[in-house]
C-alpha positions in Angstrom: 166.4 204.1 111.7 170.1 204.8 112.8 170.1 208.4 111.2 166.4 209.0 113.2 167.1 207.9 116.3 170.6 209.6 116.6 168.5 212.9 115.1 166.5 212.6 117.9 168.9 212.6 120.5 170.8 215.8 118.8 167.1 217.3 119.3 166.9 216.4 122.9 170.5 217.8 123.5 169.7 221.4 121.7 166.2 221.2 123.9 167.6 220.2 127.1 170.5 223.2 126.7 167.9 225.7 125.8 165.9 224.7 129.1 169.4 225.2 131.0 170.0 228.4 129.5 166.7 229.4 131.0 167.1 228.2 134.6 170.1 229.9 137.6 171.0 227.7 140.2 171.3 229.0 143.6 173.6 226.1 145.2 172.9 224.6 149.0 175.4 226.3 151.8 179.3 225.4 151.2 178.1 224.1 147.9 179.5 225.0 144.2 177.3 225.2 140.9 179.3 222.7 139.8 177.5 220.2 141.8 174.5 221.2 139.5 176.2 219.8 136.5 174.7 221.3 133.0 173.3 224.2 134.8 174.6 227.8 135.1 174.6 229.3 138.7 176.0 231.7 141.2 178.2 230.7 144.0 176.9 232.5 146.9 179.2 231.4 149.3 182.7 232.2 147.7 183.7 235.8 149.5 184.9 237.0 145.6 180.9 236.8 145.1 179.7 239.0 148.1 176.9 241.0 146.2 175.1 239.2 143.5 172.2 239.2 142.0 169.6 236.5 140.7 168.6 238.8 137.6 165.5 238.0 135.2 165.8 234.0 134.6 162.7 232.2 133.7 163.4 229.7 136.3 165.5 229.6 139.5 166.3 226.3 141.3 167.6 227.3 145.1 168.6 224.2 147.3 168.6 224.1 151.1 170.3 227.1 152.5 169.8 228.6 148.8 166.1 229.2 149.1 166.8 231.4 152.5 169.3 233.5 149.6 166.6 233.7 147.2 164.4 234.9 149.4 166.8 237.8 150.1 166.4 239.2 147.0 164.1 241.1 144.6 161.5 237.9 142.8 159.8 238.8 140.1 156.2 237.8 139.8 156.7 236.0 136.5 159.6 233.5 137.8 159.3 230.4 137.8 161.0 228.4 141.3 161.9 224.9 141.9 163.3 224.3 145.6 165.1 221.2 146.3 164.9 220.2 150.6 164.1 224.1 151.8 164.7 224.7 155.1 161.1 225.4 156.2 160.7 224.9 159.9 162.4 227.4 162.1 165.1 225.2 164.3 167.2 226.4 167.2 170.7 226.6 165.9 171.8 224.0 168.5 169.3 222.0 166.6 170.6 222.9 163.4 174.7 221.9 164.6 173.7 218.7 165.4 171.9 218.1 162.5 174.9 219.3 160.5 176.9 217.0 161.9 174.4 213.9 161.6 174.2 215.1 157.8 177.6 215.3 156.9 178.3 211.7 159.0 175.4 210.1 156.7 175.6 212.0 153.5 179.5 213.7 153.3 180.0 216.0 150.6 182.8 215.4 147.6 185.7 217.7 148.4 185.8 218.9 145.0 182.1 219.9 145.1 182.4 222.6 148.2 183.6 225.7 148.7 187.5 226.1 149.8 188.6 226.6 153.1 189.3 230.3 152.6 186.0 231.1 152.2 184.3 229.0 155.2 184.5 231.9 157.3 182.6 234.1 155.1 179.9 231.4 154.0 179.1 230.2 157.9 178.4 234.0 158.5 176.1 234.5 155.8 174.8 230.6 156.3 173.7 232.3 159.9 172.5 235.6 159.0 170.4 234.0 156.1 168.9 231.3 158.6 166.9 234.1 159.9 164.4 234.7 157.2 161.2 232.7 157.9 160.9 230.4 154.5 157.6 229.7 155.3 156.2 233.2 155.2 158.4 234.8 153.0 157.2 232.1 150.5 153.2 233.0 151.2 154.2 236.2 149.6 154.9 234.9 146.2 152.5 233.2 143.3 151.7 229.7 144.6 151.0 228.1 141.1 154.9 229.1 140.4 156.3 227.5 143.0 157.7 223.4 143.1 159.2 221.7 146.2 161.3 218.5 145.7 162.2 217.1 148.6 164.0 213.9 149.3 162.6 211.1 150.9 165.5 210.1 152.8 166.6 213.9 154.0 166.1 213.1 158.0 167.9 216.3 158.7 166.7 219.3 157.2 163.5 218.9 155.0 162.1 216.4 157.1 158.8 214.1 156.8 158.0 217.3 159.5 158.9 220.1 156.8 156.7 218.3 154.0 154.0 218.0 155.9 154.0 222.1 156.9 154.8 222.4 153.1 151.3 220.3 151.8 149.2 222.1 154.5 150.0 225.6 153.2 148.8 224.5 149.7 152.3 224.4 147.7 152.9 221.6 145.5 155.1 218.6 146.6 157.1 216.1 144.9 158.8 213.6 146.7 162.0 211.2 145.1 164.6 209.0 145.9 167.2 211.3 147.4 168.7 212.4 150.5 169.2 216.5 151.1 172.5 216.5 148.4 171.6 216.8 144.7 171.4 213.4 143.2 170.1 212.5 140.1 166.5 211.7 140.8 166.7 215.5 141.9 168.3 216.1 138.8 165.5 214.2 136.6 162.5 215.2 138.3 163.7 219.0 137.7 164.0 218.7 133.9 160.2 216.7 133.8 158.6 220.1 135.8 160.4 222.3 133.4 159.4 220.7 130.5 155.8 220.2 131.6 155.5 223.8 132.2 154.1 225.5 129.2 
């Protein structure tokens, strides 16, 4: 029984690193992949990584700022996307200050998860220059039945009850969990059940 059930969790591990291997991270602004433990990523907002690409990954998980990247660059038809509290409504970017600052009074962010200070400058240019893509209908472009939204239930600042509603009217699916707008482990959990539900 011992042998079986220690087995088993030597299969989980060996499945649940294949289905890592499969999936890139594209982290939330100021944010390292190392927030997204297990999976491999690129850090968009470190000036060392100025052009990068998200190459041919069977699935892509883009947080916050991260989906306005993705949506920068070349998607191919047959990826797979799960986005975690996108940034759908267009907001004034007074709007968006404040909300920053509300955010990081409620939520905070661990200093060892975000960028350093020497590359702020960089990342708050590119966080304003990617705030112009309209997520909404640069997302009506791509397959429907490949795209997931998780968004966090307690996320008053960025992917709001406001956002999820524009997200159900346009037809995309929408899961809701326990989370705020960081990466928590709900996140974390619900991500894994979509990937392996997805034949």
């Amino acid at each position: 029984m011992v042998w079986e059930f220690t087995e088993c969790l030597v299969l989980e591990n060996k499945f649940m690193k294949y289905i890592h291997d499969k999936v890139l991270v594209i982290p939330g602004s100021f944010s390292l992949v190392s927030v997204y433990e297990g999976y491999k990523g690129i850090d968009i907002w470190l000036k060392k990584n100025e052009s990068v690409e998200i190459g041919e990954n069977d699935w892509i998980i883009a947080h916050s700022a991260g989906v306005n990247y993705l949506l920068s660059q070349n998607i191919s038809n047959n990826q797979k996307i799960i986005l975690i509290n996108p940034l759908v409504k267009k907001r004034k970017f007074i709007s968006l200050v404040i909300r920053d600052i509300e955010f990081f009074i409620a939520e905070g962010m661990k200093k060892a998860k975000i960028i350093p200070l020497s590359s702020w400058f960089y990342a708050s240019k590119k966080v304003l220059r990617l705030l112009r893509i309209n997520v909404l209908e640069n997302l009506q472009k791509l397959p429907k039945e490949n795209i997931v939204i998780i968004r966090g239930v307690k996320d008053y600042y960025f992917c709001d009850s406001e956002n999820a509603e524009l997200i159900k009217k346009e037809g995309f699916a929408l899961f809701e969990v326990d989370a705020a707008h960081n990466w928590n482990q709900n996140i974390a959990n619900k991500v894994e059940e979509i990937i392996k539900n997805v034949k």
